[in-house]
C-alpha positions as CSV (number, residue, x, y, z in Angstrom):
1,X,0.0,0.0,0.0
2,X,1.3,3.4,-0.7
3,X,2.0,5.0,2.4
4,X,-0.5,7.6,3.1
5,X,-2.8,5.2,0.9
6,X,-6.1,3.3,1.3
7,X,-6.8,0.8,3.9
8,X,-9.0,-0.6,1.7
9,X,-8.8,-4.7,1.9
10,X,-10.1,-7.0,-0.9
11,X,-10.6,-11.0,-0.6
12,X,-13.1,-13.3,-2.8
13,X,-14.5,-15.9,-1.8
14,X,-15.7,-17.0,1.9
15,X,-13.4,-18.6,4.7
16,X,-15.8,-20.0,6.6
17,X,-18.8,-21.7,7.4
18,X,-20.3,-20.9,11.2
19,X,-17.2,-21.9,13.5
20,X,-15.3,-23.9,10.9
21,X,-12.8,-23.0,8.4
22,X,-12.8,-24.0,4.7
23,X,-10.0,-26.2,3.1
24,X,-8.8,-23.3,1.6
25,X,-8.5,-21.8,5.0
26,X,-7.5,-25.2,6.5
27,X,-4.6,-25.7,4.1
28,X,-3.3,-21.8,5.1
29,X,-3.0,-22.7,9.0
30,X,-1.6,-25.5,7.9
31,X,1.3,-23.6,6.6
32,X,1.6,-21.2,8.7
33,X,2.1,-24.3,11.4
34,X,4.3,-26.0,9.7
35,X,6.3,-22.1,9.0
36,X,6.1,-21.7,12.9
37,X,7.6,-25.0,13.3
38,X,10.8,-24.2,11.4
39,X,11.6,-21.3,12.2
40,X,9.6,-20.3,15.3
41,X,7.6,-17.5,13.6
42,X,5.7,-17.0,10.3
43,X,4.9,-14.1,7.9
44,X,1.5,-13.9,5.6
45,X,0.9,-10.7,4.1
46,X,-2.7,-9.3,4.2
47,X,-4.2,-11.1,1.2
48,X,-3.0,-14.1,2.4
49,X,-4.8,-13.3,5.4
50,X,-8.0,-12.1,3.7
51,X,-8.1,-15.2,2.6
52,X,-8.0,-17.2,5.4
53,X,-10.3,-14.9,7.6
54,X,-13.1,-14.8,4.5
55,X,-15.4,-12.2,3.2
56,X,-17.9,-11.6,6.3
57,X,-15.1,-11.0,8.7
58,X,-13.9,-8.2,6.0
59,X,-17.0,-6.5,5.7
60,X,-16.4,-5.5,9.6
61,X,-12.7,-4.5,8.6
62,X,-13.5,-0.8,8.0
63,X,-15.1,-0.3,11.5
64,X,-12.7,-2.2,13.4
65,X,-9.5,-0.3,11.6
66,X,-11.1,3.0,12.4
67,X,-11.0,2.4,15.8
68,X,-7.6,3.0,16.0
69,X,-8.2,6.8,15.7
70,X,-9.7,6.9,19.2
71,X,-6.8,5.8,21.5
72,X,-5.6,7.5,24.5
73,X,-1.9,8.3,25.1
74,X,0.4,5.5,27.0
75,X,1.6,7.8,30.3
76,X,3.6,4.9,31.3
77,X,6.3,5.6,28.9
78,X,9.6,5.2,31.3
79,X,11.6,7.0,28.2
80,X,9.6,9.5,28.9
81,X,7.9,9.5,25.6
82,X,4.3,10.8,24.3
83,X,4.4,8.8,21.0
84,X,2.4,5.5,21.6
85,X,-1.5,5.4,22.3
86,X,-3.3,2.3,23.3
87,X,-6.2,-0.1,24.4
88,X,-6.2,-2.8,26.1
89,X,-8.5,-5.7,27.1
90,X,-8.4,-9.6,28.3
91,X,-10.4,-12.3,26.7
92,X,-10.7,-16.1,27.6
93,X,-11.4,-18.4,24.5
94,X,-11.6,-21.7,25.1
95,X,-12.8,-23.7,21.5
96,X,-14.0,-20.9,19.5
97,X,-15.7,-19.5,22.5
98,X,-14.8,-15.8,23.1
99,X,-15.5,-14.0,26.1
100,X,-14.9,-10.6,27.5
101,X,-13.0,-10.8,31.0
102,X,-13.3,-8.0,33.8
103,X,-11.3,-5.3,32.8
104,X,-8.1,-5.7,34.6
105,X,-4.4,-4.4,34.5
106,X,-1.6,-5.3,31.8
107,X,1.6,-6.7,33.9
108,X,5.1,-7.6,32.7
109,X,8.1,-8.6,34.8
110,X,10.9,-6.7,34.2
111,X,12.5,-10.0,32.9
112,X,10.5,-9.8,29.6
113,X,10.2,-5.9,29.9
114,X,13.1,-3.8,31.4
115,X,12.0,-0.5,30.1
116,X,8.2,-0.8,31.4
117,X,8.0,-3.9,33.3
118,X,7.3,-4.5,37.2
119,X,4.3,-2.0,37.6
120,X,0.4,-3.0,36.9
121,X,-0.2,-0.4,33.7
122,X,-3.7,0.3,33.5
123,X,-5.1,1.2,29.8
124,X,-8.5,2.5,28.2
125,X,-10.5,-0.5,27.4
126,X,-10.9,-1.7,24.2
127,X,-14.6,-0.7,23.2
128,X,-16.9,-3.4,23.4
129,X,-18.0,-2.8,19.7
130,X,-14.6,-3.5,19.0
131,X,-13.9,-6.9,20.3
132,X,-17.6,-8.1,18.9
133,X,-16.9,-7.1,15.5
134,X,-16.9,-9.5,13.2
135,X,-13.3,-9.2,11.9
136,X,-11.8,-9.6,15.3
137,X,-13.8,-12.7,16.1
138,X,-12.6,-14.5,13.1
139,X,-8.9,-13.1,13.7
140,X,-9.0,-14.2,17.6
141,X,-10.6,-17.6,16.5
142,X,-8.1,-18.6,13.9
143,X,-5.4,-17.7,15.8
144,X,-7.0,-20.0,18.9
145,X,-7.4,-22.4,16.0
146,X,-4.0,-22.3,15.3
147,X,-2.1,-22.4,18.5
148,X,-4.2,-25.0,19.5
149,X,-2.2,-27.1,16.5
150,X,0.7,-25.8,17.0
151,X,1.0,-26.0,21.0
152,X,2.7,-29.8,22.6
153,X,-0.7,-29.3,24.3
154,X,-2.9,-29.6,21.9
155,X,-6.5,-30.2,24.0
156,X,-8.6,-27.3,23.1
157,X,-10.4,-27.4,26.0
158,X,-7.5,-25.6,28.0
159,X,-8.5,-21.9,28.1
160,X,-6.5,-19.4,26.5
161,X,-5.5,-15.9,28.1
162,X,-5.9,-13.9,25.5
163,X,-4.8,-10.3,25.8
164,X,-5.8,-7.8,23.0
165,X,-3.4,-4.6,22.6
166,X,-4.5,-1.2,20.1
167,X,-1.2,0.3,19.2
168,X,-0.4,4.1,17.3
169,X,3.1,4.7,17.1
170,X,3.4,8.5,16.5
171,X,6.5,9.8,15.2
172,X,7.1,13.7,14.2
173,X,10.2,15.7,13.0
174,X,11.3,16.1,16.4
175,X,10.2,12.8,18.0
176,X,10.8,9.6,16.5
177,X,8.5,6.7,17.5
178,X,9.7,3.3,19.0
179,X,7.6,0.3,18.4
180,X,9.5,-1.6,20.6
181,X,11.1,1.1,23.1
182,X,12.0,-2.2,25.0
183,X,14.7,-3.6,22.3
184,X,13.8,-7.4,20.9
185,X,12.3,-9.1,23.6
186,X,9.9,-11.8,24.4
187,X,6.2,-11.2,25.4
188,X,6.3,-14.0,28.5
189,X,3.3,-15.8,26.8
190,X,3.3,-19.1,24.8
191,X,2.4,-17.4,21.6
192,X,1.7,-13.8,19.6
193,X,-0.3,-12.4,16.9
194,X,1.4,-8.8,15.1
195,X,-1.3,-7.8,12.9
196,X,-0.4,-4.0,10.9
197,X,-3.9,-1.9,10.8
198,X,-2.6,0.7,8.9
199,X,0.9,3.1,8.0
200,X,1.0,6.8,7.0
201,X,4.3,8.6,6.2
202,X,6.7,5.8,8.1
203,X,9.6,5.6,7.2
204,X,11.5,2.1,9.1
205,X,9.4,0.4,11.2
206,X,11.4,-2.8,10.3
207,X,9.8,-6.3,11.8
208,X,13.1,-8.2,13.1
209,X,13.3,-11.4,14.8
210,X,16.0,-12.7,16.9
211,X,17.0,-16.4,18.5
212,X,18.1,-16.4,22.0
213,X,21.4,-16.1,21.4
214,X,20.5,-12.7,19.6
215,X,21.3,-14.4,15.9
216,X,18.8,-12.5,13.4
217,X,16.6,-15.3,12.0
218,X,15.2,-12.7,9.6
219,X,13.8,-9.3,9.4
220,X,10.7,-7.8,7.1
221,X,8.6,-4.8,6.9
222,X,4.5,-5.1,7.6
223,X,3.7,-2.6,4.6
224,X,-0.1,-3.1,3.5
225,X,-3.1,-3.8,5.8
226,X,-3.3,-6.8,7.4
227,X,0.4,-7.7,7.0
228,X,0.4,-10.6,9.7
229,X,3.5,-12.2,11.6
230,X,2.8,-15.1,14.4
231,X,5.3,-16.1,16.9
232,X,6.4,-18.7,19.0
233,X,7.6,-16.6,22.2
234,X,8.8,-19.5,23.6
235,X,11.5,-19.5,21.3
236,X,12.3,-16.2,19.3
237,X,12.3,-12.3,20.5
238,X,11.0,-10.1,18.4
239,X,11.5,-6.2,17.8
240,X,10.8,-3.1,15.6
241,X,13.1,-0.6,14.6
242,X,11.9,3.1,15.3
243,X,10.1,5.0,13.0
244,X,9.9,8.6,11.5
245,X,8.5,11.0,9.0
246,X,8.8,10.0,4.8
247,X,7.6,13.9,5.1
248,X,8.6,15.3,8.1
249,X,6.1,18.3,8.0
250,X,3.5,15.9,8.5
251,X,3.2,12.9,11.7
252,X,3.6,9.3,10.7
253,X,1.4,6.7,12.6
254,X,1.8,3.0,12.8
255,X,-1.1,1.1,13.9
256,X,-0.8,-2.7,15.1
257,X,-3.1,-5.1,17.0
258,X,-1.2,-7.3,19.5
259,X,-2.7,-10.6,20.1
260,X,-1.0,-12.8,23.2
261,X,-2.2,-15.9,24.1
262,X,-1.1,-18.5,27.1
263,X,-3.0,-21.2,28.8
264,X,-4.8,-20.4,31.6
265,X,-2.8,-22.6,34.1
266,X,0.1,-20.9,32.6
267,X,-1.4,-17.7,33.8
268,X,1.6,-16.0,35.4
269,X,0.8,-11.9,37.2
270,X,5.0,-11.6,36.4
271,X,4.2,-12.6,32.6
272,X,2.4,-11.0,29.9
């Protein structure tokens, strides 16, 4: 997508039928497992993705990209910066049942976050219009779907934690934004969804994946709408370069959902 382009999303045919994906769809998770298993992560770029989540779930996408223009400011910033707005919400899915939990805290130790971590950061809520809408449901489901195939513990009936993060990453002439303020990292959570909404006047903003040893396992840009990477956190750190203006009289914004799932029994207050 050009960078202060459309949003706009096309995808033919239909994904699925009530709660169950079509070959077509089938076959896609199935690569994406067997990408995961290789290498620990996997990239499919927004029509790829279209076509696994189907044409109802992109009728919703318009709504549930705009929503992005009503975040509020992250004041937990320990840079001290002003250039990252959120939501934040926690979901349970167990099958392809997904429910809203109590609004509660995001926590990381300062193991897996030593620019932010060891205080309970409390964020807007994700609007409830948002996590109904069609497109998310189909997102959060396939991902269950998926993690579910690609976990050792396969029984679906385990509950997943799933945590659901808004990002803008604002970046000005004077300010450049930092995706991952942090530096790569790990999540602490079995698994993670990056998912780009949109990008306007970015410049950077590079995707870049690490092994534990800090060996770079490969690195890629998440250009056009729903640009998708999935990762094992178990096994590979992730990170963003920084971004800035292509014009710098004008801001750039990069907007990302954040999917993390881990089992419920995993469920750890220093994790996630």
């Amino acid at each position: 997508m050009p960078e202060g382009g459309s949003s706009e999303v096309r995808v033919t045919g239909e994904a699925v039928a009530g709660d169950r994906p079509s070959p077509a769809a089938r076959e896609a998770l199935g690569a994406i497992e067997d990408d995961i298993a290789r290498g620990g992560f996997a990239f499919r770029s927004g029509a790829e993705m279209g076509t696994i989540l189907g044409a109802r779930a992109l009728d919703e996408w318009p709504a549930f990209a705009a929503s992005w223009d009503d975040l509020g400011i992250d004041t937990y910033m320990a840079d001290g910066g002003r250039y990252r707005r959120r939501r934040f919400c926690a979901l349970g899915v167990t099958g392809t049942a997904v429910s809203r939990k109590e609004h509660q805290p995001h926590y990381q130790s300062r193991d897996h976050n030593q620019l932010n971590g060891g205080v309970e950061r409390w964020f807007m809520p994700v609007h409830d219009a948002i996590t109904g809408n069609a497109f998310a449901q189909a997102l959060i489901r396939y991902c269950a779907m998926l993690f579910d195939r690609a976990s050792s513990m396969t029984s679906g009936a385990t509950p997943w934690h799933v945590e659901m993060h808004q990002f803008r990453i604002e970046a000005t002439q004077t300010e450049q934004g930092a995706p991952t303020p942090e530096g790569p990292h790990r999540d602490g959570v079995d698994w993670v969804c990056v998912m780009l909404i949109n990008r306007t006047n970015v410049r950077s903003g590079v995707t870049q994946i690490f092994d534990p040893a800090g060996r770079s396992l490969g690195e890629f840009t998440l250009t056009d709408p729903i640009d998708t990477v999935f990762l094992d956190d178990r096994r590979v750190f992730h990170g963003v370069t920084p971004i800035t203006p292509l014009d710098s009289e004008r801001k750039a914004n990069r907007d990302v959902l954040v999917l993390t799932f881990r089992r419920e029994q995993d469920s750890n207050p220093a994790q996630g």
